[in-house]
N, C-alpha and C positions, 0 to 999 in steps of 0.2 A: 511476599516478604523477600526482600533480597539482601543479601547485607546486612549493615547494623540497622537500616534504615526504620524508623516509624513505619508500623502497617497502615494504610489508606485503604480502608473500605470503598468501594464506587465501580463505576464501569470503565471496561475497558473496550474503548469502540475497533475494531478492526476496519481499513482502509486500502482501498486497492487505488494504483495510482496508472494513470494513461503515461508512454510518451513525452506527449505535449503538456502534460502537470496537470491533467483533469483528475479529480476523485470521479471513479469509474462505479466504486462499489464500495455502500457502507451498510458496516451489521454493528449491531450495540447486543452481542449477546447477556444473556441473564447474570447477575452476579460477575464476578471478580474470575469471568473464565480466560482458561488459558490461552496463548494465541496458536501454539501448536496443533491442534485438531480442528485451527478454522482454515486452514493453506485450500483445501480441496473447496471446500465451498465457499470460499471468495470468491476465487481464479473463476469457477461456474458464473458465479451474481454477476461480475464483471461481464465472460461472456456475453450471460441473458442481457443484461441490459445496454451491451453496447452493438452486440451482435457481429461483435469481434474475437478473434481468436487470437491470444497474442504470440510472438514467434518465442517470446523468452517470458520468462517470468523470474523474479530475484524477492529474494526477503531476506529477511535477518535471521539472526539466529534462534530467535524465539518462536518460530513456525517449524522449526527441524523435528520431524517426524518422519519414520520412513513408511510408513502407510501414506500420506498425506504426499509424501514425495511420488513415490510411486503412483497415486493414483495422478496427481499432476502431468507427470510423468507421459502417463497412458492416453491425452486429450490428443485426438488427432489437430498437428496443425502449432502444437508447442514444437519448439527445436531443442530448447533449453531451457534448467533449472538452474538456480543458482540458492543454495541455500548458504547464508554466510558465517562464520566462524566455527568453534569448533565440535559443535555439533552436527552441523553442516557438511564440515569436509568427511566426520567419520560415515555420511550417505552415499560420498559421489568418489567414485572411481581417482586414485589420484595422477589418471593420464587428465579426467578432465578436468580435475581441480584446477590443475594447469594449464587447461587451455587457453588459445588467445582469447574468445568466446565469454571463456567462465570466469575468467581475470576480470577485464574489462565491462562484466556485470555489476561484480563485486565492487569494482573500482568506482559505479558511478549510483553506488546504493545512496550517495551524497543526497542524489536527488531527492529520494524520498524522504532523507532525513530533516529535508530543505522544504517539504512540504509538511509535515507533522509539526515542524517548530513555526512554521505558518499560522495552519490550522489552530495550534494550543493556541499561540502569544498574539496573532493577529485578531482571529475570530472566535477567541476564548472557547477555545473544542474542551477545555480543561476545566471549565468548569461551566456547569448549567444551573439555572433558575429552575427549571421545570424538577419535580419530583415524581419517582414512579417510570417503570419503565417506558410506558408505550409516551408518555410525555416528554421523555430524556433521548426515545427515539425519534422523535419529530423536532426535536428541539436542536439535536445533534445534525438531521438530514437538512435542517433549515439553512445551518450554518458552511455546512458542504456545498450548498446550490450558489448560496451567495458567495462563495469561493470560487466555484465555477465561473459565474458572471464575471467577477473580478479577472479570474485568466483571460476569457474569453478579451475582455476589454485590455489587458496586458501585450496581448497576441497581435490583435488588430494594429496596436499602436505598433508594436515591433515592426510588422508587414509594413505599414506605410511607410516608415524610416528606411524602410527597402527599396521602396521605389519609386524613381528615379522620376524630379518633377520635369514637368514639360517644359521647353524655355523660350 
């Protein structure tokens, strides 16, 4: 509940996002959980599954936890955190709040917000058919992969318009 707003019962899927605007890692935990205690084991799932390490990681302000920072924190191979607003800034040092780095994370959290309004409004991530959890998990992981395809197929086109036809 936040605000005046209506409570909405449902899940809340957590989403890790690549660079290149891949969904890297999705969880649909139980119930109406918080996004705060999920920071540490996304950034892992993501690893596992991409078997990548990333050099930065950024989230919103609903993930600010300083156990979850911290242990993020401690992943050989991260360089930087970025947790945003003001929960966020009360975690991180305010030399590097400011840093060029930690700015221009901040600065481009657009992206991922560019992909959640994707995911909900393009590939209906907001609302499922399927009832029950392990069904709302495959229903929600269905709608991810076919977002993937879609980048994949977005990219490709980009690359070509790259490069330079023969004459």
């Amino acid at each position: 509940i936040k605000g005046d707003r209506e409570p909405v019962i449902g899940y809340r899927p957590q989403v890790c996002r690549s660079r290149n605007g891949f969904v890297t890692a999705l969880k649909v935990p139980k119930g109406n959980a918080a996004d705060s205690p999920q920071l540490y084991s996304m950034v892992l799932k993501s690893i596992q599954n991409t078997n990548t390490v990333p050099k930065s990681v950024s989230t919103d302000d609903g993930y600010s936890s300083g156990a979850g920072f911290e242990l993020v924190k401690s992943i050989h191979g991260i360089k930087q955190v970025s947790l945003s607003g003001a929960k966020g800034k009360r975690l991180i040092t305010e030399e590097d709040w400011f840093s060029k780095e930690l700015t221009e994370l901040r600065r481009n959290r657009s992206a991922v917000e560019s992909l959640m309004f994707v995911l909900k409004y393009v590939f209906n991530f907001g609302r499922v058919r399927r009832r029950g959890i392990k069904a709302v998990r495959q229903e929600l992981m269905e709608k991810a992969i076919a977002y993937n395809f879609m980048r994949i197929v977005h990219l490709r086109r980009e690359r070509r318009k790259q490069v330079p036809l023969a004459s």
